[in-house]
C-alpha positions as semicolon CSV with decimal commas, in nm:
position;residue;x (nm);y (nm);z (nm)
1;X;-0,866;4,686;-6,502
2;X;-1,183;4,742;-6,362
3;X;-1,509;4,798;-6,619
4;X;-1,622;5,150;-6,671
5;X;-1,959;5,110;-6,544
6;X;-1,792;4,992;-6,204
7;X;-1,544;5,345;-6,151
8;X;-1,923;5,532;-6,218
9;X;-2,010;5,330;-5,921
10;X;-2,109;5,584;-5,674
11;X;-1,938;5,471;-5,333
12;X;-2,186;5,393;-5,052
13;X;-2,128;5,546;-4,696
14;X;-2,050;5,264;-4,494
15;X;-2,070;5,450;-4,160
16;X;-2,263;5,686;-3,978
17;X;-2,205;5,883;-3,754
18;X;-2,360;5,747;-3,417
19;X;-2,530;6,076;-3,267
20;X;-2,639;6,173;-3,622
21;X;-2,817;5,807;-3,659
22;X;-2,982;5,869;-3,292
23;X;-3,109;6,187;-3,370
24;X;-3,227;6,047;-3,663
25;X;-3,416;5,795;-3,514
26;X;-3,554;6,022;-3,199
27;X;-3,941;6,078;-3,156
28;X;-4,081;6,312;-2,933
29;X;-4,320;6,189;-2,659
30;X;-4,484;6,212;-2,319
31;X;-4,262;6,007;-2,134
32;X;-4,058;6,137;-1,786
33;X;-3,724;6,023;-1,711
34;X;-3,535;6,061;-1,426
35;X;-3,143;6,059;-1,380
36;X;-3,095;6,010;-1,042
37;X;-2,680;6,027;-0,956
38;X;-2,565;5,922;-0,618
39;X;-2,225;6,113;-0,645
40;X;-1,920;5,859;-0,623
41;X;-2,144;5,576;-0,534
42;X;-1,892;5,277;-0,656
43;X;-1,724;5,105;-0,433
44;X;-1,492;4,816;-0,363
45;X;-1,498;4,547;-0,147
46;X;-1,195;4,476;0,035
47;X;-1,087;4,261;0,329
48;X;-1,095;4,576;0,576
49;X;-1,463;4,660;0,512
50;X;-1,567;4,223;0,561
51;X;-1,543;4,223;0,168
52;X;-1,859;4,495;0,111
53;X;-1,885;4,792;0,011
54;X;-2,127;5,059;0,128
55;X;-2,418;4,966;-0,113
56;X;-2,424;4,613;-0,010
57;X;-2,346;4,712;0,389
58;X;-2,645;4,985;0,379
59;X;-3,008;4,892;0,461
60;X;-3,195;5,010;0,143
61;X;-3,574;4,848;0,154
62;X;-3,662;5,111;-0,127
63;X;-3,390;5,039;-0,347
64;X;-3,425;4,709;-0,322
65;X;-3,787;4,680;-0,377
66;X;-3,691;4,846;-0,679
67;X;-3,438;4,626;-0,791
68;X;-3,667;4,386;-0,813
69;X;-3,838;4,497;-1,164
70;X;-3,558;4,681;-1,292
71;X;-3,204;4,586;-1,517
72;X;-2,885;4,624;-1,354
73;X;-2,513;4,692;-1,517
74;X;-2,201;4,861;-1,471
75;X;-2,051;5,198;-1,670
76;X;-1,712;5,258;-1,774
77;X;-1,671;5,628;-1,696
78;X;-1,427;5,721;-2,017
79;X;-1,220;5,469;-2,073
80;X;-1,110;5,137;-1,891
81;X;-0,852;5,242;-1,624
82;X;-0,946;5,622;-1,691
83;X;-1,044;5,815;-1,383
84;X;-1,254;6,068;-1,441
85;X;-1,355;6,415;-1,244
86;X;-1,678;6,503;-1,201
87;X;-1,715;6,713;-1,531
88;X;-1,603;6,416;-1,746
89;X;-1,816;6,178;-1,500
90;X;-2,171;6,392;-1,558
91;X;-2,113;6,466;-1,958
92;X;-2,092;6,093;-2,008
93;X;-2,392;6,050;-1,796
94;X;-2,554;6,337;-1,987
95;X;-2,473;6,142;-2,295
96;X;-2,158;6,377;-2,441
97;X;-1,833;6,160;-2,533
98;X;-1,616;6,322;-2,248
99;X;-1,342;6,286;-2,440
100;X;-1,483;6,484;-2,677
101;X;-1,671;6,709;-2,470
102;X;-1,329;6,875;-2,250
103;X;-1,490;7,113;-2,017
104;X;-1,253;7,286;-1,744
105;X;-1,386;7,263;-1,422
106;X;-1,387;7,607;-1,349
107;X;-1,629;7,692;-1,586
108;X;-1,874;7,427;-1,451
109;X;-1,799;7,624;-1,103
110;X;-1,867;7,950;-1,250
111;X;-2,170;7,850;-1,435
112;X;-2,274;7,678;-1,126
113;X;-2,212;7,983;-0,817
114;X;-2,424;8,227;-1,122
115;X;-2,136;8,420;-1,307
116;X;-2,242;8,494;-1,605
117;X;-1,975;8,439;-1,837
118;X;-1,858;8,624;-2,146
119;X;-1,648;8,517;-2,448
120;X;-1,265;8,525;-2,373
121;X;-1,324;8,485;-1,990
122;X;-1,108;8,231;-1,820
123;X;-1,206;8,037;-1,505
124;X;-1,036;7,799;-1,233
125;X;-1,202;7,633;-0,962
126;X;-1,004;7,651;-0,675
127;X;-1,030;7,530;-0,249
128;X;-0,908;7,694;0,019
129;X;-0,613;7,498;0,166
130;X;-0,353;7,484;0,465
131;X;0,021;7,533;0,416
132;X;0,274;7,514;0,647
133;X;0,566;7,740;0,709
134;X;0,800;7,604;0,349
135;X;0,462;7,604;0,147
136;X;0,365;7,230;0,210
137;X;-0,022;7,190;0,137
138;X;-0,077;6,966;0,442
139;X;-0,451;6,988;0,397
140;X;-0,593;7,024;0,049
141;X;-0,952;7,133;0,172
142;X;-0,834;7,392;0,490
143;X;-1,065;7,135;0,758
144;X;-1,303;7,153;0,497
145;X;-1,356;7,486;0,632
146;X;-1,783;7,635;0,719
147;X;-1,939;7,839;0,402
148;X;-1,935;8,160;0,642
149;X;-1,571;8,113;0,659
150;X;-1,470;8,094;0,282
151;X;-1,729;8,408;0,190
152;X;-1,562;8,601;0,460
153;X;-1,214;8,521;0,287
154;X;-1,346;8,561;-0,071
155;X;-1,449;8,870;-0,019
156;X;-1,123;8,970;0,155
157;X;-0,962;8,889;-0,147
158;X;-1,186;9,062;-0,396
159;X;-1,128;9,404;-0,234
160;X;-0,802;9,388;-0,237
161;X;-0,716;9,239;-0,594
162;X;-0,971;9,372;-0,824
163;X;-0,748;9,411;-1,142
164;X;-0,423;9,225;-1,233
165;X;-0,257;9,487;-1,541
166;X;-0,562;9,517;-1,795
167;X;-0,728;9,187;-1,660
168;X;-1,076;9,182;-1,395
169;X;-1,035;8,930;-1,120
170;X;-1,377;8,820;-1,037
171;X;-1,365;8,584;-0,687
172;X;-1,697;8,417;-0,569
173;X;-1,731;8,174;-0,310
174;X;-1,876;7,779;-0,340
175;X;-1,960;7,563;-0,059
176;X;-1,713;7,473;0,244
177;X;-1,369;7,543;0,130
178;X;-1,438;7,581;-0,257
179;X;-1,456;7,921;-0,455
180;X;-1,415;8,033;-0,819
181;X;-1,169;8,315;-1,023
182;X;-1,255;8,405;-1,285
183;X;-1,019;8,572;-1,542
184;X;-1,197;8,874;-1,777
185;X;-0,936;9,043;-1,975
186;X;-0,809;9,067;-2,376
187;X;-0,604;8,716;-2,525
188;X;-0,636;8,481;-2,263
189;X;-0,678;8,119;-2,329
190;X;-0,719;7,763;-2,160
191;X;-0,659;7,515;-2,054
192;X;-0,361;7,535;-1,787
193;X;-0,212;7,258;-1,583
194;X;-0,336;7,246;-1,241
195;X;-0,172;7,468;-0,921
196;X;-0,274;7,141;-0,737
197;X;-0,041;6,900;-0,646
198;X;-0,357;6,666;-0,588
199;X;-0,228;6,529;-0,281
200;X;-0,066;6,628;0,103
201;X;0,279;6,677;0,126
202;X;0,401;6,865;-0,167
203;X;0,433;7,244;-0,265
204;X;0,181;7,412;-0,519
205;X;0,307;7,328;-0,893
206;X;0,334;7,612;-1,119
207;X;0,111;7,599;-1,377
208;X;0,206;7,564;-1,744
209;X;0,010;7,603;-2,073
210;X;-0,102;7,240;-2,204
211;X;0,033;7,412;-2,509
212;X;0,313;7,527;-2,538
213;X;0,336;7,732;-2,853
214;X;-0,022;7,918;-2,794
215;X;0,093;8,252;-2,640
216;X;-0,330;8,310;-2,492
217;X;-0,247;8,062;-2,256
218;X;0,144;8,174;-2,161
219;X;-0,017;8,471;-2,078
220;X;-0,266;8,337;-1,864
221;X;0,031;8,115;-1,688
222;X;0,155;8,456;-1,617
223;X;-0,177;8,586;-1,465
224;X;-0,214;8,301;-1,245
225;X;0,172;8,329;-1,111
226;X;0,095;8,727;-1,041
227;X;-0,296;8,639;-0,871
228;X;-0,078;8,383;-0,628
229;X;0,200;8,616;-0,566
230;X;-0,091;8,888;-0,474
231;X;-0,322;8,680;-0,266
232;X;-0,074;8,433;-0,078
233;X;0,052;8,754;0,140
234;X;-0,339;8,825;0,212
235;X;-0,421;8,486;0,341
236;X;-0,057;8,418;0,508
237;X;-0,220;8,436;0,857
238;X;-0,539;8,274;0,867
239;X;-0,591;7,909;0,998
240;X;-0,658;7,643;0,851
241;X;-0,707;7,867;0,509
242;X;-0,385;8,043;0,464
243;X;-0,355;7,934;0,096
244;X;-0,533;7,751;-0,147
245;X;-0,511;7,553;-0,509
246;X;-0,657;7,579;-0,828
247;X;-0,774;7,338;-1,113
248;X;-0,978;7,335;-1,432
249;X;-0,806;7,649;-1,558
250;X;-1,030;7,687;-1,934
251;X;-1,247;7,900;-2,120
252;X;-1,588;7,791;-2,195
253;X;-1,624;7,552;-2,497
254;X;-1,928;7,523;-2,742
255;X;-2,166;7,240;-2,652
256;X;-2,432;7,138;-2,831
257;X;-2,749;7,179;-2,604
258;X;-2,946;6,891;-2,461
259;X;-3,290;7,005;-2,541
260;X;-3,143;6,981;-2,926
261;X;-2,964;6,670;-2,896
262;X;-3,269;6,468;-2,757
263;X;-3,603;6,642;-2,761
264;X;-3,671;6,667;-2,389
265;X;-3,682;6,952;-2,191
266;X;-3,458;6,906;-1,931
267;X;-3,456;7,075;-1,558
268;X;-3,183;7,010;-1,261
269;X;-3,244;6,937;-0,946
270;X;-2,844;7,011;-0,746
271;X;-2,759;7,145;-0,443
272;X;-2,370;7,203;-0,502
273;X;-2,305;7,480;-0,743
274;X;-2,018;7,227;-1,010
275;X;-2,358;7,046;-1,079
276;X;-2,608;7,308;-1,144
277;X;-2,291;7,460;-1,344
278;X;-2,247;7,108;-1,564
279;X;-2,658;7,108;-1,581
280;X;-2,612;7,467;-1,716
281;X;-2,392;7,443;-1,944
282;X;-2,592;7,176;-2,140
283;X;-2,882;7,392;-2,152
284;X;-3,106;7,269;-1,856
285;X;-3,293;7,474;-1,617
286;X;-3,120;7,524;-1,254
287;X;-3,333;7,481;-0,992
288;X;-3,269;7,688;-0,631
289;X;-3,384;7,620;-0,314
290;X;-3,388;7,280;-0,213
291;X;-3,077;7,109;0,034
292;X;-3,149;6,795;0,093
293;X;-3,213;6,506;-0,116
294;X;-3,568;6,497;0,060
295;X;-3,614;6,875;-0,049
296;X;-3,530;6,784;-0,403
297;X;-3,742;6,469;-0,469
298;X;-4,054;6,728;-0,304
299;X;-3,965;6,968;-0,580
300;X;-3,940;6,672;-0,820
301;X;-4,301;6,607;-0,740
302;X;-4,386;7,003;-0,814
303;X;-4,202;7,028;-1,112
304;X;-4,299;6,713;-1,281
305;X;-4,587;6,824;-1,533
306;X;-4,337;7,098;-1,618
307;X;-3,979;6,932;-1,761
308;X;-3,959;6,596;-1,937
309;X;-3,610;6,485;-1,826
310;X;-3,484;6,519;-1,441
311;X;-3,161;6,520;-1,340
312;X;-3,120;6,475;-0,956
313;X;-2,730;6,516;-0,807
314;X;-2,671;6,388;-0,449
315;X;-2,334;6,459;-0,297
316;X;-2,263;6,311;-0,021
317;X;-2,164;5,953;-0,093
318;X;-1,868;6,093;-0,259
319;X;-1,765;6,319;0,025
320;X;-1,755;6,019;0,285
321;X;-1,531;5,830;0,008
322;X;-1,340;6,105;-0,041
323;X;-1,276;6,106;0,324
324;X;-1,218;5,742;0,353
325;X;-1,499;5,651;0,589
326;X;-1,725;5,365;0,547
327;X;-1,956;5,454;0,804
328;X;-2,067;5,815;0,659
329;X;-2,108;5,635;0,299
330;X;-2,343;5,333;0,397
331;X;-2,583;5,635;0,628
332;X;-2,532;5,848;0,332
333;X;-2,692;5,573;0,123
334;X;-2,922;5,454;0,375
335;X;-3,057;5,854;0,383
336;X;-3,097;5,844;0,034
337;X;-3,286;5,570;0,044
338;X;-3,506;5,669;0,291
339;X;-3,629;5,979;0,112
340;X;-3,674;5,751;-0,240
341;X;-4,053;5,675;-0,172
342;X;-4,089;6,084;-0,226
343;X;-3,995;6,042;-0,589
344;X;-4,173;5,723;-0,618
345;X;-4,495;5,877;-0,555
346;X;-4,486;5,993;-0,901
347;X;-4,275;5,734;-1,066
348;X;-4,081;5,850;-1,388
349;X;-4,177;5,630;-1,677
350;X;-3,778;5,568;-1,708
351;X;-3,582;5,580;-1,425
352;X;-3,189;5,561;-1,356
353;X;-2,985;5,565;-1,079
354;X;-2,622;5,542;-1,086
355;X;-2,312;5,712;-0,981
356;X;-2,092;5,992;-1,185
357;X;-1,783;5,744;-1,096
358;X;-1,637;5,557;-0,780
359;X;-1,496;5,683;-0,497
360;X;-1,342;5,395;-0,299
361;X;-1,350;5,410;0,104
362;X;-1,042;5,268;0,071
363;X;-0,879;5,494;-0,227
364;X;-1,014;5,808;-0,066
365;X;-1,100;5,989;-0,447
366;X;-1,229;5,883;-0,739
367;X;-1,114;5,568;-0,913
368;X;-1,142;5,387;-1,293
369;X;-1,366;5,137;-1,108
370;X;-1,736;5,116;-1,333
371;X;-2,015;5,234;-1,131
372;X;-2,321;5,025;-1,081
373;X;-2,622;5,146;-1,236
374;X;-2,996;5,017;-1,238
375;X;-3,273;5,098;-1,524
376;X;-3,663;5,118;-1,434
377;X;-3,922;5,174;-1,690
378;X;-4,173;4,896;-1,837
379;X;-3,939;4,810;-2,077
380;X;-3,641;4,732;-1,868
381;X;-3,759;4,379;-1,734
382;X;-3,630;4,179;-1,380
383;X;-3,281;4,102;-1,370
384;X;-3,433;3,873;-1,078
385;X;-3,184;4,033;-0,820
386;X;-3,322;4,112;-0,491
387;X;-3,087;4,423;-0,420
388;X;-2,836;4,697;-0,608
389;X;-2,546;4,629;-0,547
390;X;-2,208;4,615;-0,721
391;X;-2,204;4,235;-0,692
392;X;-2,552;4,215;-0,883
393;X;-2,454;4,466;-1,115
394;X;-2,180;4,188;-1,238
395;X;-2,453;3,997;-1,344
396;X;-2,710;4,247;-1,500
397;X;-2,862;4,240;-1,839
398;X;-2,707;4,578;-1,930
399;X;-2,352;4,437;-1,885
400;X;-2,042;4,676;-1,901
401;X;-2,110;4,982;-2,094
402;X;-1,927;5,321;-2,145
403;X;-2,143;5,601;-1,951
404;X;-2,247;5,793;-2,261
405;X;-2,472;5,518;-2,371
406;X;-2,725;5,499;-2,056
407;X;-2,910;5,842;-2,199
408;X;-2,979;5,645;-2,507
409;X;-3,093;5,381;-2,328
410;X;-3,294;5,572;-2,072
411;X;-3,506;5,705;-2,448
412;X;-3,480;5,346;-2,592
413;X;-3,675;5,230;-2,276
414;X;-3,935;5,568;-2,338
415;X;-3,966;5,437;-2,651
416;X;-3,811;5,735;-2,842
417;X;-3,632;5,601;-3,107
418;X;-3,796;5,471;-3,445
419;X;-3,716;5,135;-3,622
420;X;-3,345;5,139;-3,791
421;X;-3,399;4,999;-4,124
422;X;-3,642;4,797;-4,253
């Protein structure tokens, strides 16, 4: 029986929550940091490709002068053996638990292409693709069709399928083959399963609510089943584009906003609209103009007195993965590097550069593989390796960590966290 002064005993709180402690413990100071994200940049090495992968085939003088004074590790997307897409991949990089952070990626799209969204609305991301005569996708990206191409067909679809019963059909086009649809209409709901069979060879799946009981999202099922049966006809004689898929079916969550979550006013620096939409939906500022990774470090340099946190998205490692070719991913690396010495001329006082995920030459998409990532700032010290590579990254200070940690690390390294404890 225990004495009564002990059951007075108030019980202590043995944990705390982590994000509460960190914001806790934040400071606000003068320091720049720079997230630099080289789209799909892990690799493997394999027996095909003389056991390297693009990073270590690439000539990269800049990167590896950097590499030099900086700590090297590897990230674990989500989970080990969890692939991520590239919503999940950027939240965790933006320092959101993706698994608690579900964002469809047609919102990101939306967000991204400038729709403004209102409560209610639905959105799927979807690519223009090529079907044969029994409704085989036989191409999931239509040739990966020009940007002329898909506005022309976007906005043959909008004027014919405005409304579907009570619900607006909004259709805007992305880059190459991708576009968005966005759903505006009384008790819908997400998320859906995918009309995206997420490979050649098989038919488009019908999509299904992820729950089964919520009758918002049987409803939207239904919308989606009527917008296919409406456009298909429209598109049945164009080549390569005569059909096309859709994924990331949601409604826009509630995130908390970055600027809140770690006192830095944050600014994005994308080209592709899913990234300015992921940047957006945090709360940071979407920058237009600039193309090329060259264009973007210049604006870097003009915007730098303005923002205290700069993300910087380059795409085009992950396309040459996607497409399996180990030539376009080591230029698409070497041109990165290239235009480095741009941002360099006004060095961050943290800098990171990593990838959202891998995307394996030889797996041709995204992969569970950790990406490499290396740290810059005063703070970070020499891992003594003379290059970034995967294979160095296996022996970095930084180790194997899940994604969501490097933003907290990118502020430990600013120094903008206060002593825990005495």
């Amino acid at each position: 029986m225990p004495h009564a002064f002990e059951l007075k005993r108030p019980k202590l709180k043995l944990i705390m929550n982590l994000d509460a402690l960190y914001s806790e413990l934040t400071l606000k100071t003068n320091a720049k940091l720079a997230l630099v994200v080289l789209d799909g940049l892990g690799d493997l090495a394999t027996k095909e490709q003389n056991y390297l992968t693009p990073l270590e085939a690439a000539h990269t003088p800049n990167l590896d002068a950097l590499a030099k004074d900086s700590a090297q590790g590897r990230m674990i997307p989500v989970a080990p053996g969890i692939t991520p897409g590239s919503g999940p991949g950027h939240l965790g990089l933006f320092g959101y638990d993706p698994r608690e952070f579900q964002v469809g990626r047609g919102v990101i799209e939306a967000l991204g292409l400038g729709v403004e969204l209102k409560p209610g609305d639905v959105c799927a991301r979807a690519n223009f693709a090529t079907l044969d005569a029994k409704g085989i996708v036989t191409d999931r990206r239509a040739g990966r069709i020009p940007t002329e191409t898909c506005e022309e067909l976007c906005a043959l679809l909008a004027a014919k399928i405005k409304k579907i019963g009570d619900t607006q059909i909004i259709i805007k086009a992305g880059k190459e083959h991708r576009f968005v649809v966005v759903f505006r209409g009384k008790g819908l709901e997400g998320p859906l399963t995918d009309a995206d069979p997420n490979r050649e060879g098989y038919a488009i799946p019908t999509v299904k609510p992820r729950d089964a009981k919520n009758a918002k999202q049987k409803k939207m099922a239904g919308l989606i089943a009527l917008f296919y049966k409406a456009a298909l006809p429209i598109l049945a004689k164009e080549r390569p584009a005569n059909g096309f898929l859709m994924r990331g079916i949601a409604h826009q969550p509630s995130i908390p906003l970055f600027e809140d979550r770690y006192r830095l006013k944050p600014v994005a620096l994308a080209v592709y609209p899913m990234y300015k939409g992921l940047s957006q939906l945090v709360g940071m500022t979407k920058i237009e103009g600039p193309q090329t990774i060259a264009e973007q470090f210049e604006r870097y340099l003009t915007e730098y007195d303005r923002f205290d946190f700069f993300f910087i998205h380059y795409k085009y490692t992950d396309k040459a993965g996607e497409d399996g070719n180990f030539a376009a991913k080591k230029k698409a690396i070497e041109d990165f590097d290239a235009a480095l010495p741009i941002l360099l001329k006004k060095r961050p006082d943290v800098l990171a550069i990593t990838g959202d995920h891998s995307t394996p030459v030889a797996a041709k998409g995204h992969s569970w593989h950790p990406q490499p990532v290396l740290l810059h700032s005063a703070l970070s010290g020499s891992d003594k390796l003379d290059r970034f590579t995967e294979t160095g990254a296996n022996t970095g200070s930084l180790g194997v960590f899940e994604a969501k940690y490097l933003l907290r690390l990118m502020q430990a390294n600013a120094k903008q966290f206060d002593k825990f404890g005495a």
